[in-house]
C-alpha positions in Angstrom: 104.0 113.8 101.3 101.6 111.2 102.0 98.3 111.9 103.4 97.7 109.2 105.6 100.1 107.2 106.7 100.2 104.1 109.2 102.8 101.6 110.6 102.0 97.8 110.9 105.1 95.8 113.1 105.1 92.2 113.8 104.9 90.5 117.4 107.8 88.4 117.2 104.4 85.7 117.6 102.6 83.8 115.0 100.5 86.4 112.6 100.0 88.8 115.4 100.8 92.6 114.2 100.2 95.7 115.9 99.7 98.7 114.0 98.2 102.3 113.5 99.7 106.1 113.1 102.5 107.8 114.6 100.2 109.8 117.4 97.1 107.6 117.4 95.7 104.5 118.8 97.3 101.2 117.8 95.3 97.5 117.0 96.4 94.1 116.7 95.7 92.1 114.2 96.0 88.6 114.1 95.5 86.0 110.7 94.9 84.1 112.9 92.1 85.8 114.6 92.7 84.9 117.9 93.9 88.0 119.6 92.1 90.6 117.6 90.5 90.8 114.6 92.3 89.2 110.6 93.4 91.1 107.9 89.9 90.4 106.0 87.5 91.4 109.1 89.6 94.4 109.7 89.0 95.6 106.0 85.0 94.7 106.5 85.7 96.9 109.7 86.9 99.9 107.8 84.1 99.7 105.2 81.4 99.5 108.0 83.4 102.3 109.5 83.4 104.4 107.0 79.7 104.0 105.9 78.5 104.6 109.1 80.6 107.5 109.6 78.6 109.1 106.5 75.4 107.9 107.6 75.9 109.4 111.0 76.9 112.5 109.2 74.5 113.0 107.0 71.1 112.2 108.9 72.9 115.0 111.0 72.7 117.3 108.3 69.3 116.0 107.6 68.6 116.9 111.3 67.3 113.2 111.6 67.3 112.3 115.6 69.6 109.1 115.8 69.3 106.5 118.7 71.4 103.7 117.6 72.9 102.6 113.9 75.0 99.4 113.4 76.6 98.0 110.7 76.9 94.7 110.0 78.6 92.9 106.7 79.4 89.3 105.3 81.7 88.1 103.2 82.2 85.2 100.5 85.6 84.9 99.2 87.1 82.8 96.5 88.4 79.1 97.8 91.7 79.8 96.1 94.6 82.5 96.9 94.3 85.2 96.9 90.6 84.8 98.9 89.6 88.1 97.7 85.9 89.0 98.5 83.6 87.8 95.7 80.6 89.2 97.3 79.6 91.6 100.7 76.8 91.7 101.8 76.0 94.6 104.4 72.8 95.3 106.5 72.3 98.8 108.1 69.9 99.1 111.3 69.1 102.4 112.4 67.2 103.0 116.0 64.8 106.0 116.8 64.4 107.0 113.0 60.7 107.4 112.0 59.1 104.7 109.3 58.1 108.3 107.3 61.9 109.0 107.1 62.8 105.7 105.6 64.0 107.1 102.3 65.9 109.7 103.8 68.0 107.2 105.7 68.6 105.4 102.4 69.4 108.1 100.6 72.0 108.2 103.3 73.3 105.1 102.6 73.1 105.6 98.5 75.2 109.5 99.0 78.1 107.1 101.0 78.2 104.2 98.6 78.1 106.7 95.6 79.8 109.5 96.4 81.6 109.3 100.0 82.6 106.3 101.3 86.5 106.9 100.4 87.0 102.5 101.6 84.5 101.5 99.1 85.8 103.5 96.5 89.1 102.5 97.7 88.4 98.8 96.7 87.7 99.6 93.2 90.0 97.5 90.5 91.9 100.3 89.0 94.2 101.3 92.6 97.5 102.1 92.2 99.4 100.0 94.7 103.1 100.2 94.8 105.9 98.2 96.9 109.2 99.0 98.2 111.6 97.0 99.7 114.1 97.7 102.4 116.3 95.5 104.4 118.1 97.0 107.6 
């Protein structure tokens, strides 16, 4: 039994798809990124996501009072197929943490990018991926 598991069905228009689990809430996505967000933002998405999830977490462990915290990332991919991301860049603003907790926020970050961020570790080279094909 899996232990996430999603649905992604296509429009019937262009690259539009709209997808998520069984009892949650649904997205499009578009390739062409007209009507929501392509494949490759959406997978920046879920690693900002998930980072700032942890960060959020874990300054509230730390009992650090956060205001505000956005995530924001850039990609360079290769010029040829498959376009995978060469390099991410990602910049991490906090509001209402103190200058004198500065290390404790990026301990934050360094504990999600080490140990917790399951999308970044997700991206490592040794995944397992399989494929199955059915045709009704």
């Amino acid at each position: 039994m899996a232990d996430v598991a999603v649905t992604l069905r296509w429009t019937g228009e262009g690259l539009r798809f709209d997808g998520g689990a069984r009892d949650g809430a649904w997205i499009r996505l578009d390739g062409d990124g007209e009507t929501g967000p392509a494949p490759m933002q959406t997978l920046l998405l879920a690693l900002a996501g998930c980072m700032a999830a942890d960060v959020v977490n874990i300054l509230g462990k730390m009992r650090l009072p956060l205001e505000g915290l956005e995530f924001r990332i850039e990609g360079d991919r290769a010029p040829e197929p498959p376009r995978r991301y060469l390099r991410l860049r990602m910049v991490c603003e906090t509001r209402g943490i103190a200058a004198a907790d500065e290390d404790k926020v990026r301990r934050a970050l360094a504990l999600s990018e080490e140990k917790y961020c399951s999308v970044l570790h997700t991206l490592r080279p040794d995944l397992d991926i399989g494929t199955r094909l059915i045709l009704s």
